[in-house]
Short mmCIF file of the C-alpha atoms (twelve columns), coordinates in Angstrom:
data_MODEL
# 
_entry.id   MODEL 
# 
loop_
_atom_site.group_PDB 
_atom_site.id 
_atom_site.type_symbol 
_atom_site.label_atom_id 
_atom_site.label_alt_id 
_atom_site.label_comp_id 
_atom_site.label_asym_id 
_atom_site.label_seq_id 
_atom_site.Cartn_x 
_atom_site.Cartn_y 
_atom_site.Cartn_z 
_atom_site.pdbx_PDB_model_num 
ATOM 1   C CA . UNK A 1   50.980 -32.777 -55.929 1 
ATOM 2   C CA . UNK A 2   50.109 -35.257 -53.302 1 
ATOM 3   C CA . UNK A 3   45.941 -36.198 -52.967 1 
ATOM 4   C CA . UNK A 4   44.555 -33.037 -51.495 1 
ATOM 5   C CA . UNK A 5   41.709 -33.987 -48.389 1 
ATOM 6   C CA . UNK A 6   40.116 -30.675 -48.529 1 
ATOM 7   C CA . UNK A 7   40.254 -27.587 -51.271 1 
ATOM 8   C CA . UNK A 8   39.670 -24.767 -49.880 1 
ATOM 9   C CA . UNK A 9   38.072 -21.997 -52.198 1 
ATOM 10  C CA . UNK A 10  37.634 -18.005 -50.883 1 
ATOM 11  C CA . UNK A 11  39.310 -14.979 -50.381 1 
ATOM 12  C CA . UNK A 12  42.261 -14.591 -48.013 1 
ATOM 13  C CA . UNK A 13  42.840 -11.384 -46.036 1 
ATOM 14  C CA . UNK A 14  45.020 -9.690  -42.836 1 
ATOM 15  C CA . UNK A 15  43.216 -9.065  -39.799 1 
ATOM 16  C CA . UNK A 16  44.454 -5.627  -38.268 1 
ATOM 17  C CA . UNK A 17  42.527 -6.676  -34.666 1 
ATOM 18  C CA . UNK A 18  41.894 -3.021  -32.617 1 
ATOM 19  C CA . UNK A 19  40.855 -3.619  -28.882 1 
ATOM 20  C CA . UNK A 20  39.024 -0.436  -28.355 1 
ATOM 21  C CA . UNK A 21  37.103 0.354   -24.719 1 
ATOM 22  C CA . UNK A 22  35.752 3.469   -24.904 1 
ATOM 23  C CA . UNK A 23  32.443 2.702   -26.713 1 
ATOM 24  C CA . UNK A 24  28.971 1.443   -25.828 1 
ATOM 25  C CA . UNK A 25  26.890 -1.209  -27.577 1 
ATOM 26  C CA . UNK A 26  22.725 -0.050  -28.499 1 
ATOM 27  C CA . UNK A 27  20.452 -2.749  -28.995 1 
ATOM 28  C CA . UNK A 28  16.320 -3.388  -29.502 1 
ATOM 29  C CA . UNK A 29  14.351 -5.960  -27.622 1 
ATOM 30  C CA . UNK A 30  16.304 -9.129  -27.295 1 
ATOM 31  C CA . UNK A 31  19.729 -7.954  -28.047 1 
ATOM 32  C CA . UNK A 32  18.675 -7.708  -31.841 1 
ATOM 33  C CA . UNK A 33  20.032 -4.926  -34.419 1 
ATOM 34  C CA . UNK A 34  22.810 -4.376  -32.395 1 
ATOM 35  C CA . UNK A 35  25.064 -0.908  -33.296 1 
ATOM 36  C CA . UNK A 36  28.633 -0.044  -31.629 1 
ATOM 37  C CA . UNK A 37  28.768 3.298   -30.524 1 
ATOM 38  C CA . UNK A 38  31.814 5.327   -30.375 1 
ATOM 39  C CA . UNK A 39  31.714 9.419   -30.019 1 
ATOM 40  C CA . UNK A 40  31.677 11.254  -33.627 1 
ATOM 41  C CA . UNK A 41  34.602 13.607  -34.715 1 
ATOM 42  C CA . UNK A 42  36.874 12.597  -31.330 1 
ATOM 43  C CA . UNK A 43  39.956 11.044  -31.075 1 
ATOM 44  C CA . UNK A 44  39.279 7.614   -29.528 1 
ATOM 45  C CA . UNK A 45  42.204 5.843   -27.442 1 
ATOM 46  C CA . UNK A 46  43.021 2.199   -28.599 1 
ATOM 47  C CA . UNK A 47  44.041 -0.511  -26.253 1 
ATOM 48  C CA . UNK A 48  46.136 -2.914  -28.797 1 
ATOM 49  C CA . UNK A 49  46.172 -3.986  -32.435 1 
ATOM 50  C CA . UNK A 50  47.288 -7.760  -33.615 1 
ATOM 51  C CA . UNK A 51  47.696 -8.068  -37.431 1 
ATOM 52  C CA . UNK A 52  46.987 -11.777 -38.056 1 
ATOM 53  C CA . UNK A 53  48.050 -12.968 -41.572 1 
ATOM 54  C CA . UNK A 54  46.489 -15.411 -43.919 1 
ATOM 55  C CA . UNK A 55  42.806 -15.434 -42.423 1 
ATOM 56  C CA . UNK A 56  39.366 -15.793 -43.815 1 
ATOM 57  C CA . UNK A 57  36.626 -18.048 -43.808 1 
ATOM 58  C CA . UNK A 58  38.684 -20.772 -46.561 1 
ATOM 59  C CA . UNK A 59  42.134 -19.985 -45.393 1 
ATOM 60  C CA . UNK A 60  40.829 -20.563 -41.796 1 
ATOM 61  C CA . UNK A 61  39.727 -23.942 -42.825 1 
ATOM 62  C CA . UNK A 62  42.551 -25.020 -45.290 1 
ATOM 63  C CA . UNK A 63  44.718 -24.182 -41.554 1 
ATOM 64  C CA . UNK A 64  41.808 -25.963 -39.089 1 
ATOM 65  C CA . UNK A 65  41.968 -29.081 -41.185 1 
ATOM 66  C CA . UNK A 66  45.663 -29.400 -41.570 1 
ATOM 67  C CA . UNK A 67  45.728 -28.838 -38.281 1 
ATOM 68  C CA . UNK A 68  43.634 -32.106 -37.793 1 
ATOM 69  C CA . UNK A 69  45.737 -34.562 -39.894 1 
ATOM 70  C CA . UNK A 70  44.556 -33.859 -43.461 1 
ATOM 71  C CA . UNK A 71  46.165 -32.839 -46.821 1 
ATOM 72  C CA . UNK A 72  44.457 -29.333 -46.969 1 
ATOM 73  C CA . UNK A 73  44.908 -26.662 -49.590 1 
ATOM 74  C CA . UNK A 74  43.873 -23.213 -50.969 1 
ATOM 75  C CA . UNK A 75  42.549 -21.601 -53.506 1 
ATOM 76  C CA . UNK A 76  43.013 -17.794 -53.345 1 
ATOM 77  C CA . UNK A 77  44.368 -14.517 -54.580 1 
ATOM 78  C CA . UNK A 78  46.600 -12.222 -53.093 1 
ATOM 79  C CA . UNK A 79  48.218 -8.836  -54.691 1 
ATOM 80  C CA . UNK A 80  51.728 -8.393  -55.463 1 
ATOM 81  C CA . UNK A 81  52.609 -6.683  -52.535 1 
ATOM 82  C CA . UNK A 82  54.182 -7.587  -49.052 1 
ATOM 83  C CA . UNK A 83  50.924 -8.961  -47.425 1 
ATOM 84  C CA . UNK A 84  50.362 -11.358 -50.342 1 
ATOM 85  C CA . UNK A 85  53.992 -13.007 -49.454 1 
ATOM 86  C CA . UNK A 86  53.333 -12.934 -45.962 1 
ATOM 87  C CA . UNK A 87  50.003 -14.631 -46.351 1 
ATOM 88  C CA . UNK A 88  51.492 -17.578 -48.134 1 
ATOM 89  C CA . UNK A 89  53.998 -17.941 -45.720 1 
ATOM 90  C CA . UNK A 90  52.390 -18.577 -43.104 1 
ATOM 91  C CA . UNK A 91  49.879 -20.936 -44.794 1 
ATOM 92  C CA . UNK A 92  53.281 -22.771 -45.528 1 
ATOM 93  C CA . UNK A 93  53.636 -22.533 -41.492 1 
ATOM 94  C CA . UNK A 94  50.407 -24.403 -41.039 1 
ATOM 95  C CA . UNK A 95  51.245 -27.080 -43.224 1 
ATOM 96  C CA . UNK A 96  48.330 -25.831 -46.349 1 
ATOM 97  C CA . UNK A 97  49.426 -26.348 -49.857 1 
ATOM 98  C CA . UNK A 98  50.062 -23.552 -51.348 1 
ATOM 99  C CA . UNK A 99  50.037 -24.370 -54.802 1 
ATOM 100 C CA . UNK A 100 46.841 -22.961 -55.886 1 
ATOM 101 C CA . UNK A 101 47.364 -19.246 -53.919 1 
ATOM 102 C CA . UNK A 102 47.416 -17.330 -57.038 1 
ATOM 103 C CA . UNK A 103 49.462 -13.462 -57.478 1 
ATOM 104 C CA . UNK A 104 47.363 -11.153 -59.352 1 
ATOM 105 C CA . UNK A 105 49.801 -8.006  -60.518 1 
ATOM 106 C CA . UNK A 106 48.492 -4.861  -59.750 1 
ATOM 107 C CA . UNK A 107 45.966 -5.817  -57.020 1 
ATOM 108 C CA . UNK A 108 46.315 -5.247  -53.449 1 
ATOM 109 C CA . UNK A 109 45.545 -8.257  -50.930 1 
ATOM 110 C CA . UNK A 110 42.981 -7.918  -48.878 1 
ATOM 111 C CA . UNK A 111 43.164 -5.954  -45.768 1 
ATOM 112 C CA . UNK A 112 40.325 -5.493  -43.045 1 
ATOM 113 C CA . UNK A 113 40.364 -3.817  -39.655 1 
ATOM 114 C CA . UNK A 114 38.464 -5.575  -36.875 1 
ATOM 115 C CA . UNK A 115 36.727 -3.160  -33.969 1 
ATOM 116 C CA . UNK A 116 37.245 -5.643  -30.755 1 
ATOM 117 C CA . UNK A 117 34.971 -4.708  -28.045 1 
ATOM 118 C CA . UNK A 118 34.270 -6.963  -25.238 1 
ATOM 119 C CA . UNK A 119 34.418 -9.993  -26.297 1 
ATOM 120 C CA . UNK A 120 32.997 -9.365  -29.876 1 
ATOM 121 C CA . UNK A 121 34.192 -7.707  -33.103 1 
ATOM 122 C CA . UNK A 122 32.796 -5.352  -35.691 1 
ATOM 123 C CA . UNK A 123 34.787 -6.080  -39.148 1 
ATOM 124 C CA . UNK A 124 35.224 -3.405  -41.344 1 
ATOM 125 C CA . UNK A 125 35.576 -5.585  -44.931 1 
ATOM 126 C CA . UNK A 126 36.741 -4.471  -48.252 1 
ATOM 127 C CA . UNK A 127 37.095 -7.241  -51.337 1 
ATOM 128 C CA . UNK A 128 39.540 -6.524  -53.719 1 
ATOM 129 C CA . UNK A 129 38.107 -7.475  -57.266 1 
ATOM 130 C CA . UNK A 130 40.304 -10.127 -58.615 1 
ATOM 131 C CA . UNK A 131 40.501 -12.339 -61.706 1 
ATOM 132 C CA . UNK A 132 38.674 -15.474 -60.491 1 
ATOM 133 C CA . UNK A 133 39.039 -19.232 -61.997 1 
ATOM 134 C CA . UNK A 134 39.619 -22.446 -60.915 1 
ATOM 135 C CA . UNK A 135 41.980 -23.181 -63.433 1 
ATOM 136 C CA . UNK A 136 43.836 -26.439 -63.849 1 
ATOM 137 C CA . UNK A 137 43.430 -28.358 -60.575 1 
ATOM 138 C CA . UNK A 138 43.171 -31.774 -58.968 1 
ATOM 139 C CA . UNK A 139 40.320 -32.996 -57.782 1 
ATOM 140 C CA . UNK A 140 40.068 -32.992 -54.145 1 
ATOM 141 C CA . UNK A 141 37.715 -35.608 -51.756 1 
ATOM 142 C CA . UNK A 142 35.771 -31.660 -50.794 1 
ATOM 143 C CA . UNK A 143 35.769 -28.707 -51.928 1 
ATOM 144 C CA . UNK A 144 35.635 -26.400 -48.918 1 
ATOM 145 C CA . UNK A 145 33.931 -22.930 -50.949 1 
ATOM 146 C CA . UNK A 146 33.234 -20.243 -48.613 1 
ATOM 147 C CA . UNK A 147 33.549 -16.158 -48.644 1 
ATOM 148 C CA . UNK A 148 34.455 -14.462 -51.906 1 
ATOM 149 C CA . UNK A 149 34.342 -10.860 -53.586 1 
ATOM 150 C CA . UNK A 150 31.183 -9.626  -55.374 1 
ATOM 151 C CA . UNK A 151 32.637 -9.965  -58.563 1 
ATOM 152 C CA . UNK A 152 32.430 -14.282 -58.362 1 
ATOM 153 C CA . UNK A 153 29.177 -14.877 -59.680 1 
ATOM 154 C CA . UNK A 154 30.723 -16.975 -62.530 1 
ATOM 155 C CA . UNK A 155 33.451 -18.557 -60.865 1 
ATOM 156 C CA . UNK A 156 30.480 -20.191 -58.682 1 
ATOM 157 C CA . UNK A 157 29.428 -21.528 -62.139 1 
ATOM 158 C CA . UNK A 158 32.592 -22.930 -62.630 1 
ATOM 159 C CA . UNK A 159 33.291 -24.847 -59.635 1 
ATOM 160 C CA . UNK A 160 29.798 -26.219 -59.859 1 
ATOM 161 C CA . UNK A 161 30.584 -27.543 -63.019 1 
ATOM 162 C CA . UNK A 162 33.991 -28.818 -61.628 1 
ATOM 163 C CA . UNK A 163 31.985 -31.180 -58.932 1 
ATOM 164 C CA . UNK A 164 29.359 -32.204 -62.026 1 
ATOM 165 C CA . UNK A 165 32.193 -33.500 -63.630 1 
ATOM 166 C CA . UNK A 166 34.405 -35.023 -60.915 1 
ATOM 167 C CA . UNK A 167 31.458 -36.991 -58.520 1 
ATOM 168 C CA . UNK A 168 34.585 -38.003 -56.763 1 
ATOM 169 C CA . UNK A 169 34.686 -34.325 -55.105 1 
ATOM 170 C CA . UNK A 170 32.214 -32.991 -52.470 1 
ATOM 171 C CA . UNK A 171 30.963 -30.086 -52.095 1 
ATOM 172 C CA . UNK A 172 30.772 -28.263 -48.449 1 
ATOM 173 C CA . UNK A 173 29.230 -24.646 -49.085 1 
ATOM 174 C CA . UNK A 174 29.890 -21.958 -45.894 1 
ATOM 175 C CA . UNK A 175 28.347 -18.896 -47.818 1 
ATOM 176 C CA . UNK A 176 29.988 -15.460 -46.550 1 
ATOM 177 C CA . UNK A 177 28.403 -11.630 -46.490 1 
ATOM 178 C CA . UNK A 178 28.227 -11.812 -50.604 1 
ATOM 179 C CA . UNK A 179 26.806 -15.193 -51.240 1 
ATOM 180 C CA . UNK A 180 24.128 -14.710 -48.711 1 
ATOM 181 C CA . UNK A 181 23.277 -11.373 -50.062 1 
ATOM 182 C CA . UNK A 182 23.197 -12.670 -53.996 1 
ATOM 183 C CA . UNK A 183 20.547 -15.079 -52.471 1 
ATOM 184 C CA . UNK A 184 19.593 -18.698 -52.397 1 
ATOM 185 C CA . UNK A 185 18.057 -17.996 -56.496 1 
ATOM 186 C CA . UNK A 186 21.067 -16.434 -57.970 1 
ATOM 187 C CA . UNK A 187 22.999 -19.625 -56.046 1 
ATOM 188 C CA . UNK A 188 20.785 -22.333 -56.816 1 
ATOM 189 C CA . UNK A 189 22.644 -24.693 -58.721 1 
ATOM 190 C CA . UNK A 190 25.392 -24.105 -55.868 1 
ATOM 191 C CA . UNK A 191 23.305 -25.285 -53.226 1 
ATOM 192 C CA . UNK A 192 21.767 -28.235 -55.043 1 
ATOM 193 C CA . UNK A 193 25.245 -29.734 -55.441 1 
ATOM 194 C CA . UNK A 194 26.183 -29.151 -51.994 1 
ATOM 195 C CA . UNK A 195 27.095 -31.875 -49.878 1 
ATOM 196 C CA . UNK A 196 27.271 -30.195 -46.688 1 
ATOM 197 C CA . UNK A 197 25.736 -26.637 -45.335 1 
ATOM 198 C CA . UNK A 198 26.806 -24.266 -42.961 1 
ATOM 199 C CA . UNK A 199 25.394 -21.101 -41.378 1 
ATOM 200 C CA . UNK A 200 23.921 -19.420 -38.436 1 
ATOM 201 C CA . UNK A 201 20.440 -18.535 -37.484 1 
ATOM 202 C CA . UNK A 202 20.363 -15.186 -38.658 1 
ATOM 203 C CA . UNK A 203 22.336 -16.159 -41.840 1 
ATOM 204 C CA . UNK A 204 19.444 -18.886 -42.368 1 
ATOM 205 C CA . UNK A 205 16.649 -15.624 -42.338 1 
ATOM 206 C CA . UNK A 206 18.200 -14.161 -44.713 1 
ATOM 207 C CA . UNK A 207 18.904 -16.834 -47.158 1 
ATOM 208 C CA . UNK A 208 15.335 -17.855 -47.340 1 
ATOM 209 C CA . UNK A 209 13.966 -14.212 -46.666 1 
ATOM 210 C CA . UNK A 210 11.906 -15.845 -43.526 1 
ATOM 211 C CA . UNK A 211 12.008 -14.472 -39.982 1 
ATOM 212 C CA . UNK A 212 10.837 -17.236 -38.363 1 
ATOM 213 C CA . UNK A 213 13.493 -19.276 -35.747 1 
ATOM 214 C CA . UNK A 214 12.061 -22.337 -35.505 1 
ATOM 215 C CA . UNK A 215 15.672 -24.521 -36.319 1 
ATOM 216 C CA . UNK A 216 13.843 -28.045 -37.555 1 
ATOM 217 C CA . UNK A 217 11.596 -25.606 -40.333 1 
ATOM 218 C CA . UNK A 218 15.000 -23.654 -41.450 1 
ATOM 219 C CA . UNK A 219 17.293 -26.634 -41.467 1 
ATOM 220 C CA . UNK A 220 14.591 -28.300 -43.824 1 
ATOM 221 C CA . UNK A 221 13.842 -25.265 -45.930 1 
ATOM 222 C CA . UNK A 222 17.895 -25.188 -46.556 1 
ATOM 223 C CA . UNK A 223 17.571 -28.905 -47.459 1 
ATOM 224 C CA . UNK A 224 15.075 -28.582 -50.005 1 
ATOM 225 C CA . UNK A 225 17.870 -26.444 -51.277 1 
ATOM 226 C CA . UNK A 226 20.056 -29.521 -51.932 1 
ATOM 227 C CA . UNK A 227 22.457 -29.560 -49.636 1 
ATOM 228 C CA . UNK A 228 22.090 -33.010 -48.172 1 
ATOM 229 C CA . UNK A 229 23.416 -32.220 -44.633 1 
ATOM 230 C CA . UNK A 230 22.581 -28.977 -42.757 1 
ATOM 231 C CA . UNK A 231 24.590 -27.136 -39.912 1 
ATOM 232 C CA . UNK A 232 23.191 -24.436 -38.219 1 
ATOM 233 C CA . UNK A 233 24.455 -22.663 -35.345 1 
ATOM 234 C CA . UNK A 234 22.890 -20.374 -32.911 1 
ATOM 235 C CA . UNK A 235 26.341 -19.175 -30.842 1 
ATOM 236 C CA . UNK A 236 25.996 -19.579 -27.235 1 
ATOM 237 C CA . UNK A 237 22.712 -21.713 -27.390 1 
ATOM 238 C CA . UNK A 238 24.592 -24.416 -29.792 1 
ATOM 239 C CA . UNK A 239 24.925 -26.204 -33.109 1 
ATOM 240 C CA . UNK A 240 21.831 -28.432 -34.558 1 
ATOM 241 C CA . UNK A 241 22.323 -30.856 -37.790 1 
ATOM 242 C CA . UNK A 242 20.312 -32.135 -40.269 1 
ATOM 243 C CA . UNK A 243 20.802 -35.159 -42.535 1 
ATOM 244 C CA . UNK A 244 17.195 -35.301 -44.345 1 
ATOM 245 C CA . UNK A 245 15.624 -37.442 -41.699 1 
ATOM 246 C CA . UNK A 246 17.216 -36.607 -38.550 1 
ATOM 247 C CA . UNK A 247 17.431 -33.563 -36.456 1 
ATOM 248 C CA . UNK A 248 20.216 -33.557 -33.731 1 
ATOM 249 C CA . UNK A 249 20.959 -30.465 -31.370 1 
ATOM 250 C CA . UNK A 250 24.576 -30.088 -29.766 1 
ATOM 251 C CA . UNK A 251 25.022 -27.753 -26.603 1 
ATOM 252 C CA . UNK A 252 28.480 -25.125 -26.852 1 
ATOM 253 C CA . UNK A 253 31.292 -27.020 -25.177 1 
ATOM 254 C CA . UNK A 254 31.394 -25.024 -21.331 1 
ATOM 255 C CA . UNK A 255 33.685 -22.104 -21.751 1 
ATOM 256 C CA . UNK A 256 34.352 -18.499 -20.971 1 
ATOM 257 C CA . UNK A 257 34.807 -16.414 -24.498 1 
ATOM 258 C CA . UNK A 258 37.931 -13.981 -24.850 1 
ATOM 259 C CA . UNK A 259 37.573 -13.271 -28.399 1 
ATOM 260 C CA . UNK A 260 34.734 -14.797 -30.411 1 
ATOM 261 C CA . UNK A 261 36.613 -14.249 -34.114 1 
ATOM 262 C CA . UNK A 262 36.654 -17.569 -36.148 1 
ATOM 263 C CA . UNK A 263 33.892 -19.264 -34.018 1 
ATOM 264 C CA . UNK A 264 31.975 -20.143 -37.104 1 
ATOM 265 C CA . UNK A 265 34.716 -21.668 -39.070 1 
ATOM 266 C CA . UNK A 266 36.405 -23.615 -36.501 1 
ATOM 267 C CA . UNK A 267 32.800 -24.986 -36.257 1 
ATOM 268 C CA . UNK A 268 32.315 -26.104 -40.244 1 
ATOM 269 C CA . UNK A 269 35.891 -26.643 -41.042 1 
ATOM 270 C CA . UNK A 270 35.942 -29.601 -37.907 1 
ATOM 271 C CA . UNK A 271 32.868 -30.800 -38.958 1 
ATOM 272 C CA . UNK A 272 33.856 -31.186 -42.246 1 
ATOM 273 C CA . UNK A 273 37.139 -32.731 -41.230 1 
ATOM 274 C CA . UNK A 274 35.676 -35.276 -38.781 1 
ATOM 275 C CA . UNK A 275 33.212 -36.524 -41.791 1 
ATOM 276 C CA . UNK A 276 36.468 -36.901 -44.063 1 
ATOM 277 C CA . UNK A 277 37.945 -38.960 -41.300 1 
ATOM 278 C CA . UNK A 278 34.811 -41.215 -41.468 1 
ATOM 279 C CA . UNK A 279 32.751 -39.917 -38.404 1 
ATOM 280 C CA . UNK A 280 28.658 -39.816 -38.547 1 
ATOM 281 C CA . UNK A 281 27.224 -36.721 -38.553 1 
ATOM 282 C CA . UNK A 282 26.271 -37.271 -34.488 1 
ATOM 283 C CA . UNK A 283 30.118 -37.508 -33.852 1 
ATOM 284 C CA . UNK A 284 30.986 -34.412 -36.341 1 
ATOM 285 C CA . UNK A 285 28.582 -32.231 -34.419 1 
ATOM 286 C CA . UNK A 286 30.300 -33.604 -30.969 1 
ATOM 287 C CA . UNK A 287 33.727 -32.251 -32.670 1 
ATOM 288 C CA . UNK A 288 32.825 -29.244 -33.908 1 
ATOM 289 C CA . UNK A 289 31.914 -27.100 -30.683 1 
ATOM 290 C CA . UNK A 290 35.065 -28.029 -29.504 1 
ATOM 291 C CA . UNK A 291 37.541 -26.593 -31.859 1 
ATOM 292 C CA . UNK A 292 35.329 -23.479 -31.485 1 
ATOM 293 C CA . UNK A 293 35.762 -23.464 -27.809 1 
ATOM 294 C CA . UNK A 294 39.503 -23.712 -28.399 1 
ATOM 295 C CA . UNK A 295 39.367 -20.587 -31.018 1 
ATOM 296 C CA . UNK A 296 37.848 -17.905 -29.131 1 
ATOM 297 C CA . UNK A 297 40.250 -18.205 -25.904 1 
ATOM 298 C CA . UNK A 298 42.688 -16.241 -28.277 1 
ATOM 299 C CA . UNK A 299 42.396 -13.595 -30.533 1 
ATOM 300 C CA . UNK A 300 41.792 -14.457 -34.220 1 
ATOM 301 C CA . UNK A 301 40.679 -17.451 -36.130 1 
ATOM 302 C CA . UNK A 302 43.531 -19.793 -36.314 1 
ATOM 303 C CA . UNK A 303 45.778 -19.206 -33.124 1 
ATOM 304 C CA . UNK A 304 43.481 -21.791 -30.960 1 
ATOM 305 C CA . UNK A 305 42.631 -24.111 -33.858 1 
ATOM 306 C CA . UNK A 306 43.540 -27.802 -31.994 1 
ATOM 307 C CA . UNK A 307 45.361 -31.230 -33.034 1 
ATOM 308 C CA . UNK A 308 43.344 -33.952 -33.222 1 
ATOM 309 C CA . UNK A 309 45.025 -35.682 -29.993 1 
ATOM 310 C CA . UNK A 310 44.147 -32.048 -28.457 1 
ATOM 311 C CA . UNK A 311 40.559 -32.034 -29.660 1 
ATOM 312 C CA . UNK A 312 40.296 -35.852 -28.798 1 
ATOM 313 C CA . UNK A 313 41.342 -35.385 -25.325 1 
ATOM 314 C CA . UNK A 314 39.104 -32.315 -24.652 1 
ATOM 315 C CA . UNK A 315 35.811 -35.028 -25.928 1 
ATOM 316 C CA . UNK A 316 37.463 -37.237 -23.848 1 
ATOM 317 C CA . UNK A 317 37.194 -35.263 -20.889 1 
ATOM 318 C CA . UNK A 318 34.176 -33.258 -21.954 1 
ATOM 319 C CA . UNK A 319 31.163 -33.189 -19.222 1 
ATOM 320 C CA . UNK A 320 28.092 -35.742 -18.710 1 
ATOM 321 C CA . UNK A 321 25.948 -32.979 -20.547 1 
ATOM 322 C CA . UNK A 322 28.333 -32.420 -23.413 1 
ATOM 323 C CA . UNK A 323 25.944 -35.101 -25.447 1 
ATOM 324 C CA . UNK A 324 24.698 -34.935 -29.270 1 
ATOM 325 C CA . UNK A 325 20.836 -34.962 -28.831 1 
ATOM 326 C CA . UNK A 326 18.054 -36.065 -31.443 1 
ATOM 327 C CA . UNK A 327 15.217 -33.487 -31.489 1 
# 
């Protein structure tokens, strides 16, 4: 197998994407605890479904990176059924090595339905418990680890051990619904081998059970964590960094939203792919926003994922105000 750039570790699924309209969206002050409404016990009308293969937080990075020039892979499990073969074929499509996109007999591959209303979605999620290990692998420059089922306590254990041993390898750590919810504790020798963090505002709360928002106080909280460079992004407001001594805040790149899917890992996966090319962390966080830009003029996580010439030319072209700011 030819040098891998970036490993990426996590579960792969199909999006089933239904674009429903007759609903209504409840929210408290400041658009917080937000619930989508649809009436009980009727039968409500459905605009379109798109079933996207070979999606999820890794397998949309594994495809963003390739995308970008680099040798990316994945590490995943899919059942012995129609959608696992169809997942791996269209990684193939994107150029991801395969290699490491494991079969598990008697297991079903993940499946989730996405509620599309407006220009947001509600996912409806379900993990399928399989037989996690890392196995015999080469070591990669990163390791890209990001959503897995709740059964994966120990295979965290096991790739941590993996980067002890190989200091060659990075870590870049994009935890997902179960790794936030196990907690920073149960995850602490994950985050103090991580090389590079990613997560939202609200994802930031809950990892350090704070509700403060103040960005500088939870980008160092999460670095006193390990990781040694912190990403956080707050969606439409934009995308700060943290390298353990500066703070740098990066507006969205100017766009109108059509489907918001995939934001986030268009985001980390760029970033983490302009660092492998030998950016700074100022010209990472100018990349990222745009790739996300790109992603959420179509529906799903990978259809607007961009070249680098693509992505280069947008920067190119960006506005006077499109600027990486210290803060």
């Amino acid at each position: 197998m030819k040098n891998i750039d970036i490993l990426a570790i996590g579960d792969i699924v199909t999006d089933a994407f239904i674009k429903i309209k007759e609903a209504t969206v409840t929210c408290e002050v400041d658009h917080k605890n937000c619930k989508l409404c649809v009436a009980f016990g009727e039968k409500i009308p459905y605009e379109s479904v798109d079933v996207l293969k070979a999606v999820g937080n890794s397998a949309n990075a594994a495809v963003s990176a390739s995308r970008l020039g680099l040798s990316s892979a994945l590490l995943s499990y899919v059942g012995d059924d129609m959608d696992g073969k169809d997942c791996i074929l269209e990684l193939e499509k994107n150029n991801v090595i395969t290699d490491y996109v494991r079969t598990e007999k008697g297991k079903k591959t993940n499946y989730h339905y996405v509620l599309w209303y407006d220009v947001e979605r509600t996912i409806l999620i379900k993990h399928e418990q399989f037989s996690y290990s890392l196995g015999d692998i080469a070591a990669p420059r990163f390791i890209y680890l990001s959503s897995l089922g709740e059964n994966s306590l120990p295979f965290h254990t096991e790739i941590v051990e993996f980067v002890k041993n190989n200091p060659e390898t990075k870590l870049a750590f994009q935890p997902g619904t179960f790794q936030i919810k196990l907690g920073k504790d149960a995850l602490k020798e994950v985050y103090a081998h991580t090389e590079v963090f990613f997560c939202n505002v609200e994802e930031a709360q809950k990892i350090l059970s704070v509700t403060s928002r103040d960005i500088k106080s939870l980008m160092k909280s999460i670095g006193e964590l390990g990781p040694k460079y912190v990403f956080i992004t707050d969606g439409i407001e934009g995308a700060y960094a943290y390298d353990g001594t500066e703070y740098w805040f990066m507006p969205v790149f100017p766009h109108t939203p059509f489907e918001r899917t995939g934001a986030g890992d268009a985001f980390a996966s760029t970033v983490v792919s302009a660092l492998l090319l030998g950016l700074s962390t100022k010209e990472a966080l100018m990349w990222g926003p745009i790739n996300s830009m790109s992603v959420v003029q179509q529906v799903g996580a990978q259809k607007g994922l961009l070249s680098r010439e693509a992505l280069e030319e947008h920067l190119k072209n960006a506005p006077d105000t499109y600027k990486a700011q210290q803060i």
